[in-house]
N, C-alpha and C positions, 0 to 999 in steps of 0.2 A: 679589723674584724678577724674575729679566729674561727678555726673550723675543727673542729674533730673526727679524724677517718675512723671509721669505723669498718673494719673485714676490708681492711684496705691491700691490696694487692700492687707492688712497687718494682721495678728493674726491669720492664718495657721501656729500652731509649728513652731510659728519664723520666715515664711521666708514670704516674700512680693515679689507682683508679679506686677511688672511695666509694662507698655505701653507708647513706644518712638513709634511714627509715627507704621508703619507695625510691629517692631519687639517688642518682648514681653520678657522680660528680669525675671529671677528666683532669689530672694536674701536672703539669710539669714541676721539676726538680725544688724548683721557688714556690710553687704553693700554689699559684698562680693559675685558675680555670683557663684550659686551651680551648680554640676551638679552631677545627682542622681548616683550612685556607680551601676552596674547593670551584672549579667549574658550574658556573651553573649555564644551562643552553636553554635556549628558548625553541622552539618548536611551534607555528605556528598551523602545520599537517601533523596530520597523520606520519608515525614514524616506527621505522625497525631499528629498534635501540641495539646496538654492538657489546661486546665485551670490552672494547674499549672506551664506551660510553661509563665503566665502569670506579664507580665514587663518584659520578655528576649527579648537580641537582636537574632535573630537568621537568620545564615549566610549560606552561601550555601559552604563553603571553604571544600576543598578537594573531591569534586563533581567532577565525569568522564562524567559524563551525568545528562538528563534534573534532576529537582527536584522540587516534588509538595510540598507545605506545606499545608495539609487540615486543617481548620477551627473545632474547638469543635463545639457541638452545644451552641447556641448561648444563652448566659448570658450577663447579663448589668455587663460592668468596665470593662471584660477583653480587656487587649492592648499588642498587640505583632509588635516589629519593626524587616523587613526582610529585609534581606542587600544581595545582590550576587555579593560574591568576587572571581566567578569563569566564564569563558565564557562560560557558558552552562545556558542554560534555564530553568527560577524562574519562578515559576505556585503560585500562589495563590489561592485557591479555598477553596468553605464553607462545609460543610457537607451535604445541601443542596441544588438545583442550584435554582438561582433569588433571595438568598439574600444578595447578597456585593451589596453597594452603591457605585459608582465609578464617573469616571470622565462622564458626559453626560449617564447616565444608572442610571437608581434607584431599576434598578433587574437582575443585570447582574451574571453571572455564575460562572466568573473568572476572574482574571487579570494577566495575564502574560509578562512576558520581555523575548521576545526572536529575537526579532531584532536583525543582525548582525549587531557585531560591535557597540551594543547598552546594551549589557548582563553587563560585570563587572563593578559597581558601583550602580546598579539599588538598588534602594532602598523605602520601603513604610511600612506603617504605615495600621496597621489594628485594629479597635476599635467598640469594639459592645455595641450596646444601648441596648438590651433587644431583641428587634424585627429585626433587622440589620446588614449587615457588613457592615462598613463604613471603607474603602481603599484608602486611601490618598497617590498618586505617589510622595514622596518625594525629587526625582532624574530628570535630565531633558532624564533621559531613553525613550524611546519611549515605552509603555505597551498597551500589543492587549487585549483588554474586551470583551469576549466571553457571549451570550443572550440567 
């Protein structure tokens, strides 16, 4: 199969980063789709995520009830992906309220999935620039963002 890179961008430690239309493709030297080897922790409470929780995936599995993940405070680069693989309700929230960046809110509180029937598979993406959290709903979960 071949691929063609498009505004391809190359000489990160080998690996080149393509753009086909919307999707954005990761390759090493050989051509080859990587994908980064990664931590994933399970959390079955309520938890205060560290900066060294920093690149985990972290998942809600073996939860009986709801589960907040709170935010460190806020440094540029830290990235945490949260996955909930149990019907109980994913909280997202900062250490401090008004700074996640979210869907339609640029100071919201929290972001939670707790829609029934909308909880297992919810999944998002939290990424701080220095001054921000910026909360990207990676799932087509439904997520309530609290002000």
């Amino acid at each position: 199969m071949s691929y063609t890179h498009n505004n391809k961008v190359s000489g990160i430690n080998g690996f080149s980063v393509g753009k086909k239309g919307s999707e954005i493709d990761i390759f090493n030297s050989a051509g080859i789709l990587q994908f980064m080897k990664t931590d994933v922790v399970a959390h079955s409470k309520s938890y205060e995520v560290t900066p060294e929780d920093s690149g985990k995936v972290l998942t809600t599995t073996g939860a009986t009830g709801a589960v907040t993940f709170t935010l460190p405070e806020k440094e540029s680069g830290l990235v945490y992906l949260f996955i909930n693989t149990v019907d109980q309700e994913m909280v997202i929230a900062p250490d401090k309220n008004d700074t996640i960046v979210t869907l339609n809110d640029a100071a919201a509180d929290s972001v939670t999935f707790s829609t029934s029937s909308q909880k297992i598979g919810a999944c998002a993406l939290a990424i701080c620039d220095g001054a921000k959290w910026i909360v990207i709903n990676l799932s087509t979960n439904t997520a309530t963002i609290a002000t």
